[in-house]
N, C-alpha and C positions, 0 to 999 in steps of 0.2 A: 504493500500500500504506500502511497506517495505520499510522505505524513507530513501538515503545517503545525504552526502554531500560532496565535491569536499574540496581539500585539498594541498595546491600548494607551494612553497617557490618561491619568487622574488629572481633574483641575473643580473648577467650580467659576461660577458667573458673577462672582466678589468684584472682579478686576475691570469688567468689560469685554466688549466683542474682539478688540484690537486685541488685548492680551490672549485671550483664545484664539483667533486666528493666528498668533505665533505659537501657542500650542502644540497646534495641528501642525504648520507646518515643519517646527522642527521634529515631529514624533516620526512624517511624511520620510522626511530628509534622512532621520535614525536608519528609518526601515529600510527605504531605500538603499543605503550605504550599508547597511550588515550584507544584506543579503548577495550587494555585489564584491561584497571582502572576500569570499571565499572560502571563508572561515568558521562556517556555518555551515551544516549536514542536512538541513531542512530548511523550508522558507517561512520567514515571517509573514506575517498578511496583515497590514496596517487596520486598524477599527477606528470610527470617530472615538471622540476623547469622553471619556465619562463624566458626568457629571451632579447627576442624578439615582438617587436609589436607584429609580423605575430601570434605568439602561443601563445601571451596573449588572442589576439582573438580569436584565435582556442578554448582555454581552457573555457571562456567563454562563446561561442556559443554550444559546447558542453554540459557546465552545459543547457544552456538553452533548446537543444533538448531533453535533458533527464529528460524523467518523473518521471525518481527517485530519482531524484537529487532536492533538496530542498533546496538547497542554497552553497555559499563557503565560503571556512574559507582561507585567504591567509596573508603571512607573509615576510617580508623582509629580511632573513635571512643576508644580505649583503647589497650594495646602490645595487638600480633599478631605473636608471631615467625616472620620472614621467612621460615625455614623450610619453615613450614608451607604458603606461596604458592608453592613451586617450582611442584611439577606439576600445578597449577593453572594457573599465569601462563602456561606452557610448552605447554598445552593451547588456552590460549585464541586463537579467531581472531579474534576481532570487537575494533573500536576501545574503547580504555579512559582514561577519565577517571580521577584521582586529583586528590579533592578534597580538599584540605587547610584543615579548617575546626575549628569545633567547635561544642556546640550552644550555650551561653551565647553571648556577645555580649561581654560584661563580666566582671572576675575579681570574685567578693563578696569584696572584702578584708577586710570585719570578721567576715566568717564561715570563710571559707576552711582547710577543714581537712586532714590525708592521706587520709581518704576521698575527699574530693574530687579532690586531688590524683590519686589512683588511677585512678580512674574517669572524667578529665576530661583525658586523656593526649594527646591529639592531636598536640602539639607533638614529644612523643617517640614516638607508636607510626607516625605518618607518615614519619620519617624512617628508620627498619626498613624498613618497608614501599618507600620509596622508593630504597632500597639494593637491595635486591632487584631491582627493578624494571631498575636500569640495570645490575646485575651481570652481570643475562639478558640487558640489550640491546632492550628491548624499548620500541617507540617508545610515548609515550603524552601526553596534554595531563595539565598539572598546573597547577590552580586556587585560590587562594591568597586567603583573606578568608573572611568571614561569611559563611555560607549566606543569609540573610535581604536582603543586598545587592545592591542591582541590577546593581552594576558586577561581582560575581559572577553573578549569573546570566544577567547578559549574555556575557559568558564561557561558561558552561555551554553558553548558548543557539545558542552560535557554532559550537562543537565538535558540537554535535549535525548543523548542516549538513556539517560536516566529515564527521563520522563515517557519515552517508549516503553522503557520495560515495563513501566506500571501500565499502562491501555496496554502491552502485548501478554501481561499476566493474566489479563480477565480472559484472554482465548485461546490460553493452554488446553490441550487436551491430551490426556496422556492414555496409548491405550497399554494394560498389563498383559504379558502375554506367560504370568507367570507369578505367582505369590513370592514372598520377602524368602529370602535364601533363609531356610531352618535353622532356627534357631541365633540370630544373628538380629543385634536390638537395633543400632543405628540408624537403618535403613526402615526401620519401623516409622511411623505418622500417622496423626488424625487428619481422615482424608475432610470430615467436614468441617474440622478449623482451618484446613487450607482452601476449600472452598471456599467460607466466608472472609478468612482473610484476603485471597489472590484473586478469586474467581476461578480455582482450577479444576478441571473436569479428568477424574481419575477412575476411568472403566476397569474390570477385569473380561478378557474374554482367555478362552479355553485354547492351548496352543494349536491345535486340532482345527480349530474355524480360520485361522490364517495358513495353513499347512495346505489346504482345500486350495487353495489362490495361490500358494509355491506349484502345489501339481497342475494343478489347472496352464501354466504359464506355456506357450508352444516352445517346441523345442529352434525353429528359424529363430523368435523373441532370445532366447537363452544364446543363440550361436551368433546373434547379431550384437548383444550385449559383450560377450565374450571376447570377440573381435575388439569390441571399445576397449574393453581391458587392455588386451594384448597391444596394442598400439598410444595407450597413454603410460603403461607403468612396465619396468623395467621387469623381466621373466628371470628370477632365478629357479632352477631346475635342482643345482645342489645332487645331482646324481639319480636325479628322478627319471621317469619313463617320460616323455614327453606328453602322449596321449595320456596318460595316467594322468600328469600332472595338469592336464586341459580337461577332462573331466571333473578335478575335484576344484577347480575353476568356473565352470560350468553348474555347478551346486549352487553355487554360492550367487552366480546370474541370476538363476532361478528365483533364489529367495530375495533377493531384490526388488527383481520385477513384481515376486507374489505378495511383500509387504507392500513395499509403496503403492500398491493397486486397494490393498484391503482397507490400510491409513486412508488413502485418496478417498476413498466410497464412504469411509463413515467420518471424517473429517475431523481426525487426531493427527496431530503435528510431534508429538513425543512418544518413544516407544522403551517399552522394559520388558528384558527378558529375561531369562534364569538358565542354568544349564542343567537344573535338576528337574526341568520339567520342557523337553523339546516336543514333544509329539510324535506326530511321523517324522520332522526334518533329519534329513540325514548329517547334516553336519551343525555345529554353534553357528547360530551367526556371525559371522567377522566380517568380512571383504565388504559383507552386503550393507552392516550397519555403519560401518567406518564412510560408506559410498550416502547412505541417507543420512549421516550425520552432515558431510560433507552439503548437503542438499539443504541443509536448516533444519533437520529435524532433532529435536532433544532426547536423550540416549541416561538409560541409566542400567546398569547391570544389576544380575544377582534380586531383581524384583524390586531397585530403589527408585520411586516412581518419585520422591522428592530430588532428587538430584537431574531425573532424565527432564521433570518438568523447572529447573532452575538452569540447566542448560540451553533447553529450546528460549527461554527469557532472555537468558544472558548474549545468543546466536539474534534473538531481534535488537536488543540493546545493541550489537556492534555491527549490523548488517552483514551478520554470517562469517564476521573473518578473523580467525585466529583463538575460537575458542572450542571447547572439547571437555567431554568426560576422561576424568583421569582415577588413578588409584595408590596411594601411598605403598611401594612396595617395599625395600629396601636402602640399607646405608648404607653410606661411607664415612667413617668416624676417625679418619685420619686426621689426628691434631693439626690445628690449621684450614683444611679443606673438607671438612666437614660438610655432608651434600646426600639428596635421599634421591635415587633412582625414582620414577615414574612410570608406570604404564597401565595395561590391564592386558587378560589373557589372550584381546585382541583387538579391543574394539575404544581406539582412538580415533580423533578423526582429522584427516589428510589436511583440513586448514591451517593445522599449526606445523606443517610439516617445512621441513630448511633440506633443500636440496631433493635429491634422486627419492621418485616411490616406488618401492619393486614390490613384485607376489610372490611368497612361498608358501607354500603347501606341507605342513610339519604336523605331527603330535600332539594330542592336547587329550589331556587324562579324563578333565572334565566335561560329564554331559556322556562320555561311550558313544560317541559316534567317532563316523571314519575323518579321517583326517583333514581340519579345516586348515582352507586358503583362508590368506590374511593380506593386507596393505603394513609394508614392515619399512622405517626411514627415521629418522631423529629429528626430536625438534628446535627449531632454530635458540637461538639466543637471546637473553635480554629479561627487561624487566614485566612482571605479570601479575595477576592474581589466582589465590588457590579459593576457592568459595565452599564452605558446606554448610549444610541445613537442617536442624538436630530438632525432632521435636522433645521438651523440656518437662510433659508432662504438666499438660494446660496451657502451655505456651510453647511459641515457636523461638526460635534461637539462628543467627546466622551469624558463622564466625569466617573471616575474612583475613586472610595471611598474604601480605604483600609477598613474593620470592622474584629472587635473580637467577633466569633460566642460564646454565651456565655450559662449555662445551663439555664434553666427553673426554677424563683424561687419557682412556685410552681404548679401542674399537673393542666390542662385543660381540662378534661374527657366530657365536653360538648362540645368541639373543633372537627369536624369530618374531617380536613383539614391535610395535613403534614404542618407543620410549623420549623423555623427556627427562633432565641431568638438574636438580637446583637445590638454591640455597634457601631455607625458606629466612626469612627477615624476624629478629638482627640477626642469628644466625641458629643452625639447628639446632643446639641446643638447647637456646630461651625459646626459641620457635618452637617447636614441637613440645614442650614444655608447657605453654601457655593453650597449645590446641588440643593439647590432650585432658589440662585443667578445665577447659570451657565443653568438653566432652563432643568436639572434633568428630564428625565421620569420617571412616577409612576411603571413601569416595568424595572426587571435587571438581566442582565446575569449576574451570580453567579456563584465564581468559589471558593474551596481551595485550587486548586494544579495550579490557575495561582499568579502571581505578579502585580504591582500595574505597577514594570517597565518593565516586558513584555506587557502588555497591551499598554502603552504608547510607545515601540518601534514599536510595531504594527501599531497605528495609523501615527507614522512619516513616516515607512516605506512605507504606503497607501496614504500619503501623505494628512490628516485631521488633525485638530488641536486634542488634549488632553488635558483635565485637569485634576490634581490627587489633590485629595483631602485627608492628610494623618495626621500623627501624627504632621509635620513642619506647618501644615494651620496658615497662617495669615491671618485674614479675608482680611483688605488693601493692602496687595498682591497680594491677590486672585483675588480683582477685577483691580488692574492695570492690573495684565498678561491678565484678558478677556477684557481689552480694548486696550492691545497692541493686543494682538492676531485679535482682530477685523481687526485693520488695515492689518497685514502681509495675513492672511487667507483668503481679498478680493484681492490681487494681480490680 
């Protein structure tokens, strides 16, 4: 969806018409000028200036009918009293910027007069307006500099991914193709508090009704899919039979084509599966999920339908690029370079991949089927975040670990998995320290192109607690905030 956002200046008829007509047109000039910066991932759409309860709420209820519309950005160009924003603000559903700017740059101090003064209020008609705002309660990003500045509109630009992921959480749907791996708590949730919290729709259906739509798939569809393989990712054979190895290639087309038909037909964008409960499929899903993840769809193993539906969130938040289910597997605890391996038994997805993606066809204990093809490559480098999502037992929980994705000190050629190499922040041992304190799932939506403080405006805005866990970690901080948070988050 081509998503806007609503774009409005506060004022009132104190001043006169001349002072409103510079209103407008510096608000005109604002809009006009974000949108040709470049700097910005979606378009503003200029509104006349508010002025009035009646079309505070009009403006409002308008963002809220419109499905394009993905949140607002409004500013106090003048005073607006608070007042007048009640049952407006109180109306509103959609995420709200409050940018706190103005339109000069520079005060003219050899000209500067009380018109001026009047008319160029932002300093004072923001802080009304921001009263307001928290009197009600109501979560919002607030944006503080020059319009015309990048390091503002990098900001802006940020809260925009934010504010999608909230309108893309009401139409999660996740379908299960498999209950919570036995006996295994983390991945546990109440599906009707993430209902009412996110909007998300958490089906089970029987692995058996999707297996129908793997065989159902023609065998042309399976060898025309196949083909794509074979000429986008690099074939390692590893001493394989070649037809052998194009056959257990070929499975995995299959199930491809026969999920994303079944997802498609009933209009789930997230999927989970277990390898303790496949059906007729003849192999785990790998190739095929790592391929729909790659597509945008949200992926959780093992039956964690909060993680596959925080993934598909986190894939609209960045427009599909660079994020992925992941799984804590192992360390490296060598003094100094201290770093914990990444992967799962298959199924990462190709967006975060750095360099060559090859297929192999290997061994895989779990699940007793024949041996799945996988997409196997390292992922690139640099800074990210790890995200998990813990239900707390009446409350939801998301703890958020900045890491620096780092290289490989040295190749793994007997690794048939994608993997991913990092530090988590400040480093692994207050890291993991702190995630395992805050009760951390072994599964993590991984992202590079989100932040540690979008993810946590995210959660305010959904109204869940957040913890980040960053380069600032004090371990005795760490755990007063999750003992104050106890209290406020049982309200």
């Amino acid at each position: 969806m081509g998503y806007k956002f609503y774009f409005a200046a506060g004022s009132q008829d104190l001043y006169g018409n001349e002072c409103l007509d510079h209103v407008r047109e510096h608000a005109e000039a604002m809009v006009k000028a974000l949108n040709a910066s470049g700097n910005l991932p979606f378009e503003l759409v200029f509104r006349p200036t508010l002025l009035t309860s009646e079309g505070i709420f009009r403006f409002f209820s308008e963002a809220n009918d419109d499905d394009e519309c993905a949140g607002t950005i409004v500013w106090m160009h003048t005073f607006s009293p608070a007042k007048a924003w009640i049952k407006g603000l109180m109306a509103a559903r959609k995420p709200i910027l409050h940018l706190h700017t103005q339109f000069n740059e520079a005060l003219p101090f050899s000209s500067i007069d009380m018109d001026f003064m009047n008319e160029n209020q932002s300093a004072h008609g923001d802080r009304e307006f921001g009263f307001m705002m928290t009197r009600l309660g109501i979560p919002r990003e607030v944006v503080v500099g020059h319009w015309s500045h990048k390091d503002v509109q990098d900001r802006i630009a940020g809260w925009m991914q934010t504010a999608i992921g909230v309108i893309a959480s009401g139409k999660v749907r996740v379908c299960r193709l498999a209950d919570n791996m036995r006996d295994v708590a983390d991945t546990e949730g109440d599906k009707v508090e993430t209902a009412i919290k996110f909007g998300w729709t958490v089906d089970a259906w029987p692995a058996n009704e999707v297996v129908k739509y793997v065989d159902a798939v023609s065998a042309k569809e399976i060898g025309n899919l196949t083909d794509e393989y074979y000429s986008e990712y690099k074939i390692l054979l590893e001493g394989r039979d070649e037809k052998e190895f194009r056959r257990h290639v070929e499975v995995q087309a299959g199930i491809e084509i026969g999920f994303e038909r079944f997802l498609s037909e009933r209009g789930y964008n997230a999927v989970v599966t277990h390898f303790g409960d496949l059906g007729g499929l003849k192999q785990l899903p790998g190739l095929a999920i790592q391929r729909l993840m790659e597509k945008g769809y949200g992926f959780g193993a093992e039956g964690d339908w909060k993680t596959a539906a925080l993934v598909r969130v986190m894939k609209e938040m960045t427009g599909n690029k660079g994020t992925s289910f992941f799984e804590d597997y192992t360390y490296h605890l060598v003094p100094g370079s201290e770093a914990v391996l990444e992967a799962h038994m298959l199924e990462v997805c190709p967006t975060v991949a750095d360099g060559d993606i090859s297929i192999k066809v290997c061994p895989l204990s779990m699940g007793s089927r024949e041996d799945p093809a996988r997409l196997v490559y390292t992922c690139r480098t640099g800074k990210a975040i790890a995200v998990s999502m813990v239900d707390m037992g009446g409350r939801l929980r998301l703890i958020i670990n900045d890491v620096e994705c780092l290289p490989v000190p040295e190749a793994m050629p007997k690794l048939p998995v994608a993997t991913a190499y990092w530090k988590p922040m400040p480093d692994l041992i207050r890291g993991a320290e702190a995630w395992i304190l805050a009760g951390g799932g072994h599964h993590t939506s991984f992202s590079y192109n989100l932040s540690s403080h979008q993810m946590k405006a995210w959660a305010e805005a959904m109204g869940i607690e957040a913890l980040v866990i960053d380069s600032s970690l004090d371990i005795d901080d760490f755990k007063d905030k999750m003992r104050w948070n106890e209290i406020y988050y049982r309200r």
